[in-house]
C-alpha positions in Angstrom: -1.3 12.5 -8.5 -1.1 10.6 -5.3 -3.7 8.0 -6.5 -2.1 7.5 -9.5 1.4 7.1 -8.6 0.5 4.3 -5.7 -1.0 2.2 -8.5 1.5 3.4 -11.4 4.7 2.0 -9.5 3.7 -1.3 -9.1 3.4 -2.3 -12.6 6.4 -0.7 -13.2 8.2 -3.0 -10.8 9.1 -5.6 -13.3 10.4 -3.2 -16.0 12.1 -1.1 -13.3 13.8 -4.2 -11.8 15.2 -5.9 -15.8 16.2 -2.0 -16.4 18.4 -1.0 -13.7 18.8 -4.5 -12.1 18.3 -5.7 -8.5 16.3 -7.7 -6.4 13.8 -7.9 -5.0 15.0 -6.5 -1.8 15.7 -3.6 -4.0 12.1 -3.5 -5.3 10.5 -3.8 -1.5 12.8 -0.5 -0.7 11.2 1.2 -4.0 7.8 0.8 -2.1 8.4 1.2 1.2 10.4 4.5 0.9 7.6 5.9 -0.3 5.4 4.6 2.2 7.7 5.2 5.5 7.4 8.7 5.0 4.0 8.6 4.2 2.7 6.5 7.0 4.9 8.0 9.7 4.2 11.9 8.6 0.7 11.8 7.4 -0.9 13.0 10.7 2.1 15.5 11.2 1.0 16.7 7.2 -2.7 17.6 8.4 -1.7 19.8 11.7 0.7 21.9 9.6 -2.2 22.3 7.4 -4.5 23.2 10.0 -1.4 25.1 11.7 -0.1 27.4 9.1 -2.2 27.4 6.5 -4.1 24.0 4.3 -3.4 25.6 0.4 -0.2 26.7 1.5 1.1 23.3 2.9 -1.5 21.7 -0.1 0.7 23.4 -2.6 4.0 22.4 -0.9 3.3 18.9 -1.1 2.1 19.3 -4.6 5.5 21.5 -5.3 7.7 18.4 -3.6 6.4 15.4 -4.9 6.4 16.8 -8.6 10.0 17.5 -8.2 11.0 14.4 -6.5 9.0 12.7 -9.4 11.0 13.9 -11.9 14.3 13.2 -9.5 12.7 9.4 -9.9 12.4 9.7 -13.6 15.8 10.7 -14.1 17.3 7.7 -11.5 20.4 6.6 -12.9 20.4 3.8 -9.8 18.1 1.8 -8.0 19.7 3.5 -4.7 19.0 7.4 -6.2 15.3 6.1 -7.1 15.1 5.1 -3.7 16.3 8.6 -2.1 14.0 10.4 -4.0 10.8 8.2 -3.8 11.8 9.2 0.3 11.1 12.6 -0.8 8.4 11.9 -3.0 6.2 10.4 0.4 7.4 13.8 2.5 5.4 15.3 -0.6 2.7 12.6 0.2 2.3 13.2 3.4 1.4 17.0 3.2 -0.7 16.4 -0.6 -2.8 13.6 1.1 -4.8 15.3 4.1 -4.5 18.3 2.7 -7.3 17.8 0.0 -9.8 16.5 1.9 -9.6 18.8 5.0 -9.5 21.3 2.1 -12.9 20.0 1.0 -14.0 19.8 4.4 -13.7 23.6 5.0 -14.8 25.0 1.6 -18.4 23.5 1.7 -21.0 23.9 4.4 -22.1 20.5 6.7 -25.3 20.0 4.5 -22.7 19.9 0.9 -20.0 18.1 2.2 -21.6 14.3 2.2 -21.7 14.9 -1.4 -18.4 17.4 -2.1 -16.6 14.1 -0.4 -18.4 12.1 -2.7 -16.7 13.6 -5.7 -13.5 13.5 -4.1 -13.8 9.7 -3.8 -15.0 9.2 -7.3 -12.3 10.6 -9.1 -10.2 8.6 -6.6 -11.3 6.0 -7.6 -11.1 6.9 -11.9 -7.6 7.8 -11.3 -6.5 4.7 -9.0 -8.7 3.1 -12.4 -7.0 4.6 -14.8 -3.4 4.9 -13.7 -2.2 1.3 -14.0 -3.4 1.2 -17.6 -1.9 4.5 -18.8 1.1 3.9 -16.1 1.0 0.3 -18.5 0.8 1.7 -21.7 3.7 4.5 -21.2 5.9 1.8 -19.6 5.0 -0.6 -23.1 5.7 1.9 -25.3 8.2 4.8 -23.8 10.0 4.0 -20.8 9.4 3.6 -17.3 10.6 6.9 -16.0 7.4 8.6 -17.7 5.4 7.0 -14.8 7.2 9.4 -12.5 7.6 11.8 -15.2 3.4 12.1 -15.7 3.8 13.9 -12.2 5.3 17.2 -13.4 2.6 18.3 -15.8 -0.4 16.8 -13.4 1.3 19.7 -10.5 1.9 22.2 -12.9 -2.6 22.0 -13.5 -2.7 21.3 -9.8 -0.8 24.0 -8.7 -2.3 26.6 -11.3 -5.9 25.6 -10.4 -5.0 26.1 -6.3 -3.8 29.0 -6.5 -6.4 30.5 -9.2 -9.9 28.9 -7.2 -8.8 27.4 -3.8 -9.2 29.9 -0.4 -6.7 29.8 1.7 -8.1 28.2 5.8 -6.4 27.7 9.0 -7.5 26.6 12.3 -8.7 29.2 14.6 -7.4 26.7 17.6 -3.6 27.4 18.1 -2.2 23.9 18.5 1.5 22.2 19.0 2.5 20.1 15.9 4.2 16.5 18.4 7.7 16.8 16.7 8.9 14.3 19.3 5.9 11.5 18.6 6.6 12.3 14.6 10.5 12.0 14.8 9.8 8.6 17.4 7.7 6.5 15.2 9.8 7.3 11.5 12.7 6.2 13.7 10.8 3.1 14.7 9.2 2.1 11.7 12.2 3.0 9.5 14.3 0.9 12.0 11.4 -2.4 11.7 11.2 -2.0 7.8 15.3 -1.9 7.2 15.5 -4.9 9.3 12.8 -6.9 7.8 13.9 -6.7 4.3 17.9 -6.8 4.4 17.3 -10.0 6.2 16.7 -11.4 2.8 20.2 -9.9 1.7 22.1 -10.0 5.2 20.6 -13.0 6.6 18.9 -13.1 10.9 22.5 -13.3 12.7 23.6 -9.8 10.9 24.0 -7.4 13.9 22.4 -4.7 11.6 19.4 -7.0 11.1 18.6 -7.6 14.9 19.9 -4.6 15.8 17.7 -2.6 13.7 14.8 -4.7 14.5 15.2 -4.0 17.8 15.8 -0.4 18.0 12.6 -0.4 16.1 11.0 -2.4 18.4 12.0 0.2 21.5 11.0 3.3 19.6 7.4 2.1 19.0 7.5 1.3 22.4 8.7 5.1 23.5 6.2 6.2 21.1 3.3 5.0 22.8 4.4 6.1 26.1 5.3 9.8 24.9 1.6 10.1 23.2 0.4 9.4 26.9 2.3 12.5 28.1 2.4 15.0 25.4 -0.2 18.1 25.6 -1.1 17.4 21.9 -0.4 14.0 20.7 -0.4 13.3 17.0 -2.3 10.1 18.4 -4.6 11.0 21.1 -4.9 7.4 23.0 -8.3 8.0 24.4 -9.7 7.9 20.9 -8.7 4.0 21.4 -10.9 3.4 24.2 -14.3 3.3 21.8 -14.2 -0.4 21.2 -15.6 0.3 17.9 -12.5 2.5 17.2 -10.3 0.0 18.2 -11.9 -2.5 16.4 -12.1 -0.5 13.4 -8.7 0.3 12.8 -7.8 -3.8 13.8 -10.3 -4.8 10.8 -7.9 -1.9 8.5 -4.9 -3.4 9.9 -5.4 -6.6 8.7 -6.9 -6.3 5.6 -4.8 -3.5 4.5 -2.0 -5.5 5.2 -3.4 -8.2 2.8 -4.1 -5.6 0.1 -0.1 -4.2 0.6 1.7 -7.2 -0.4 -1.3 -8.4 -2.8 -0.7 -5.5 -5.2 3.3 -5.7 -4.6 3.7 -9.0 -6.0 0.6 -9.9 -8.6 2.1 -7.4 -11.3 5.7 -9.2 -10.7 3.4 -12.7 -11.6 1.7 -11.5 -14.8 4.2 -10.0 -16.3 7.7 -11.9 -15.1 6.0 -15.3 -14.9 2.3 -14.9 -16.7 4.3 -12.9 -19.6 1.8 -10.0 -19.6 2.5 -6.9 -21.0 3.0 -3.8 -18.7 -0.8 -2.6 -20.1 -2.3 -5.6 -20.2 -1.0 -6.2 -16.3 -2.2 -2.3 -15.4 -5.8 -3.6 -16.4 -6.3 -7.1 -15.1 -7.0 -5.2 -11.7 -9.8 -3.1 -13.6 -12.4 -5.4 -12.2 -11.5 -5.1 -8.4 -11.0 -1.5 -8.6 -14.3 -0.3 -10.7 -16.2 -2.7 -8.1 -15.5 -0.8 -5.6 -16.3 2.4 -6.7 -19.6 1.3 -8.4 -21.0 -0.6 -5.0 -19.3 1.9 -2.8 -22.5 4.0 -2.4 -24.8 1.1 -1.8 -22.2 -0.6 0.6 -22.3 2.3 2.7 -25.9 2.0 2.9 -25.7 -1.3 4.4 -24.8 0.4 7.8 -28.0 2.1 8.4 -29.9 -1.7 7.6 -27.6 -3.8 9.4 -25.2 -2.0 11.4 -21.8 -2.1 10.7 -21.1 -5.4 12.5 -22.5 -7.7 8.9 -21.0 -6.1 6.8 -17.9 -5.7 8.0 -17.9 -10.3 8.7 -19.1 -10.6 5.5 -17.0 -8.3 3.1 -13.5 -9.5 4.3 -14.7 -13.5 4.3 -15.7 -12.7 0.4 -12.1 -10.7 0.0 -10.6 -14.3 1.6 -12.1 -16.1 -1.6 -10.4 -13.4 -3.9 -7.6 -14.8 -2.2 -8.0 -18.0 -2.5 -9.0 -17.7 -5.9 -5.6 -15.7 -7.0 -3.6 -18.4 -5.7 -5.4 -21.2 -8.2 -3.4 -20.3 -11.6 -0.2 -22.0 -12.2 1.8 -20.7 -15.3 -0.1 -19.8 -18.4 -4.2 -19.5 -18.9 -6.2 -16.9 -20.6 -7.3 -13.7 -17.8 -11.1 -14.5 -18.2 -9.9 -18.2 -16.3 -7.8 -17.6 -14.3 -7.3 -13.8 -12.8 -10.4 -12.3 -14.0 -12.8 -14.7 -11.3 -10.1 -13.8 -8.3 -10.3 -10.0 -9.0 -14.2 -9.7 -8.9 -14.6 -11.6 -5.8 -11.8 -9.6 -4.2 -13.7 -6.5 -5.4 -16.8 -7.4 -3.9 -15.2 -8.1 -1.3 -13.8 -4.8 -0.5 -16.7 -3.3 -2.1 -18.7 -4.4 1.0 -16.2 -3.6 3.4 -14.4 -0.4 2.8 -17.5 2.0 3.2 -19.1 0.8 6.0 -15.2 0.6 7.8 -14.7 4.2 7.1 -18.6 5.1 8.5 -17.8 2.7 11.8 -14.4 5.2 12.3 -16.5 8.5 11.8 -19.1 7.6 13.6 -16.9 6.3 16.8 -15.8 9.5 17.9 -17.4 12.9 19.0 -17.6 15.9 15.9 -14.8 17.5 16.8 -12.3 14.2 16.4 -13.2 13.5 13.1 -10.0 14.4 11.6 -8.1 13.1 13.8 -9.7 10.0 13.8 -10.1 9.8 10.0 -6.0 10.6 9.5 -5.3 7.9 12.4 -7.3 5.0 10.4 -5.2 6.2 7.4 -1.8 6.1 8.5 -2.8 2.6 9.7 -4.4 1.7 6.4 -0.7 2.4 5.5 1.6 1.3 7.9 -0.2 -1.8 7.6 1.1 -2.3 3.8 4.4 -1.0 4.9 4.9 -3.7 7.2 3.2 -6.3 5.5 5.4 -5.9 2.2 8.6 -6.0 4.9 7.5 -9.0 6.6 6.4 -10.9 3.7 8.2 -10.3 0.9 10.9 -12.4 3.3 8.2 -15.1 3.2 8.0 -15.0 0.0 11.9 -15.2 -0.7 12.2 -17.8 1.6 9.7 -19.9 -0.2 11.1 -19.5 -3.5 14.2 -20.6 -2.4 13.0 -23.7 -0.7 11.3 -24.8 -4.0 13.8 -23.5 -6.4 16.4 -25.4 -4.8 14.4 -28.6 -4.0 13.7 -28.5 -8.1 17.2 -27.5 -9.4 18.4 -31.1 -7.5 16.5 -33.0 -9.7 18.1 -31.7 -12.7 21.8 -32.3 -13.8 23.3 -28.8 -13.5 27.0 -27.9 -13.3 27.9 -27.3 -9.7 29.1 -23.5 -11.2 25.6 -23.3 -12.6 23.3 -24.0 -9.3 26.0 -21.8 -7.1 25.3 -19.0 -9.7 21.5 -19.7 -9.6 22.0 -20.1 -5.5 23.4 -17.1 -5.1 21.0 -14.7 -6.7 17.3 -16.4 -5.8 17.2 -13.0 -4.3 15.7 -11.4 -7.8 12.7 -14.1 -7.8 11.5 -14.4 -11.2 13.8 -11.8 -12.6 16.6 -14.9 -11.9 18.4 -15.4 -15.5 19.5 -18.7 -16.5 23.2 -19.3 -16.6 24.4 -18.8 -20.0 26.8 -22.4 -20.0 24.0 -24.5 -19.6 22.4 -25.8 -23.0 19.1 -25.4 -24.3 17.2 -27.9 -22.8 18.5 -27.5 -19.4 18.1 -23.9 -20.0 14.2 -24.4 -20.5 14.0 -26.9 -17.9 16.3 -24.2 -15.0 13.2 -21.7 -16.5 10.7 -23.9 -15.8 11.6 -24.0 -12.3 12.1 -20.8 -11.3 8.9 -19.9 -13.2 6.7 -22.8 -10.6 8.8 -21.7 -7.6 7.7 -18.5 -8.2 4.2 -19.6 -9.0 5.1 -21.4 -5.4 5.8 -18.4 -3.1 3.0 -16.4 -4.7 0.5 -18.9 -3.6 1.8 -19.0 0.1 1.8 -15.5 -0.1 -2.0 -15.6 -1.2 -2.7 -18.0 1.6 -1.2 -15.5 3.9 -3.4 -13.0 2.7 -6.2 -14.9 3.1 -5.5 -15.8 6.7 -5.1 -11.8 7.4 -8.9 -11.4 5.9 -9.9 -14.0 8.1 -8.5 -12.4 10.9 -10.1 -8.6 10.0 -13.5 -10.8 9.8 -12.7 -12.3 13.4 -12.2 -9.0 14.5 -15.0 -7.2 13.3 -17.3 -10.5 15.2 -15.3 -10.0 18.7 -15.2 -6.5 18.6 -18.3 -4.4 16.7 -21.5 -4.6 18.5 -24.5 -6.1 16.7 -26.5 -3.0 16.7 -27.3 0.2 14.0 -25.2 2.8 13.9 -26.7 6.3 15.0 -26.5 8.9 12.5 -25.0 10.6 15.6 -21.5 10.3 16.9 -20.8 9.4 19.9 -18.0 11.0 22.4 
């Protein structure tokens, strides 16, 4: 459910935005409400689990993100779709660790490589899959039925639990950190509001700065409350392994490229590259079988090499995929122009992602595992929460530059360009004013069609400057040694 839904909503992004209008500060809010919840709540979801009970708070994430996917189905608003993809990460964040710690305590230590192993496979088949049914149900029904596919998937889910899945708790009594929890949604929420309506409201907006810095002093109160606290949902010390550090740096960076890489290719091939919804849900097919094909033997490259090589070499490739994605201009079959850029992205991560999650187990003692596995999660996601704030204002800003430096060469009435002006917000969604004749019309579509081809490419660049930088990382900060099959304290 979770797997599929992260990749589902994305190609429905186009569709979502020509159905029930907006922009796409709209769009970035459809995302990130999701992912606010899910990022800031994530660690709080795994020590309820452990607290009260992991199929009981398993089967109440289940319970509320199948009802606030059918809340998004039946959205009569962009603003009610937003509210209720808010709840649909509160679901999140108690569905996603619970499953694996789930796993974790239903199979003994010399099962659970390969019980894991399972898990991520048919991560991987879904996160596959999902675009291209997501696609196809989007082509030929209606956008809603990627929310509405939800309801039947946690009717099986919750059947199955309750039918085969033992109920576990911790036999250490802990404190869930309510205060650290309620600190950093505050924070983030407060960063990610002020980020996007900057593209609406504009830098001088007392909301904007205000809200940005609000955030700012939150994340700062957060740190310095997880210092104090008896049981911190981030335990500090856990930051002073250099390869832990390190680690979750390399996520940062490259997760952040991922975020905004999957948030604006499906607006590309299907607003500019005139894909269909389908056809867009597979182009990624490449990248995302890649990965779960080389997985295996990527992880294998830590107990040759050490963790250092790989971990250089798997984002530099990703920064190719990057490069390569910003090549096409408008039009081109797939095999040409996407298909080359996906592949060499999937290697890419193919190398890196198994030998990233092996350098964060392996950096901590036995006991912190769980902790440390949920912590390099929530960043994996914070990162693509803040990266789809920060640049999709990068990439507004860019489209406007070019839109409007193109629109002066044409001969436009003055109503026309202030009508155009005044709604570069929507990007490639932007309709052509309906007083303008034919010609002009093609040429006005022309030009929002390259400035969008424009910003995409800066974005791209972006994205591989952010891969660079996870490589840099991983060369500064991971020793050049093996990894012991050992963790260490």
């Amino acid at each position: 459910m979770a797997f599929i839904d992260s990749t589902v909503v994305n190609v429905a992004l186009p569709t979502l935005q020509s159905s029930l209008g907006g922009t796409v500060t709209d769009l970035q809010w459809v995302v990130e409400a999701y992912g606010l919840l899910l990022g800031a709540l994530i660690l709080v979801g795994g020590s309820l689990g452990d607290l009260l009970g992991r199929r009981r708070m398993f089967l109440a994430g289940v319970t509320v993100f199948a009802v606030a996917s059918a809340g998004c189905g039946l959205a009569p608003n962009i603003r009610l779709l937003v509210l209720a993809r808010v709840v649909q990460g509160l679901g999140a964040a108690f569905l996603v660790p619970g499953s694996l710690s789930i796993i974790s305590v239903s199979f003994p230590e010399a099962d659970r490589g390969r019980a894991i192993g399972v898990w991520s496979g048919y991560t991987a088949i879904t996160t596959a899959a999902g675009p291209i049914l997501g696609g196809w149900l989007i082509e030929h029904a209606s956008w809603r039925w990627a929310f509405f596919i939800n309801v039947p998937l946690a009717a099986g889910v919750i059947a199955l639990s309750l039918w085969r899945v033992p109920e576990s708790r911790s036999p250490v009594r802990g404190n869930i950190d309510w205060v650290g929890a309620l600190i950093s949604t505050a924070g983030l929420g407060c960063l990610v509001y002020g980020l996007i309506e900057s593209s609406r409201l504009g830098w001088s907006d007392p909301l904007v700065w205000g809200s940005l810095t609000a955030g700012c002093l939150c994340l700062v109160a957060f740190i310095l409350t997880e210092a104090r606290v008896d049981s911190p949902m981030v335990p500090l010390q856990l930051f002073h392994s250099r390869d832990f550090s390190g680690a979750n740096l390399i996520t940062l960076f490259l997760y952040a490229a991922l975020g905004i890489f999957f948030f604006v290719f499906p607006l590309d091939l299907i607003q500019v590259q005139h894909y269909s919804a389908t056809a867009a849900g597979a182009a990624a097919l490449p990248l995302i079988l890649l990965v779960f094909l080389l997985s295996r033997w990527s992880g294998g490259l830590v107990a040759h090499y050490g963790a250092r090589k790989p971990l250089i070499i798997g984002p530099l490739i990703a920064t190719v995929g990057f490069a390569l994605s910003a090549a096409p201009s408008v039009g081109g079959t797939y095999w040409r122009t996407f298909f080359p850029a996906f592949v060499v992205l999937g290697l890419g991560l193919a190398v890196s992602v198994a030998p990233l999650t092996t350098v964060v187990m392996n950096s901590v003692d036995q006991a912190r595992t769980g902790t440390a596995s949920g912590i390099n999660n929530a960043v994996a996601r914070v990162a693509g929460l803040i990266s789809i704030a920060v640049l999709g204002v990068a990439m507004t800003s860019a489209f406007r530059l070019h839109l409007n430096h193109s629109l002066a060469g044409l001969v436009i009435p003055v109503r026309a360009v202030r009508d155009l002006q005044s709604n570069e917000i929507r990007l490639a969604a932007l309709t052509v004013p309906p007083e303008v004749d034919s010609n002009t019309a093609a040429a006005i579509r022309a030009s929002i069609e390259q400035s969008f081809v424009f910003a995409f490419r800066v974005i791209m660049a972006i994205c591989a400057g952010l891969s660079v930088t996870s490589a840099a990382f991983a060369w500064r900060m991971m020793k050049p040694r093996h990894f012991n099959s050992t963790p260490r304290s």
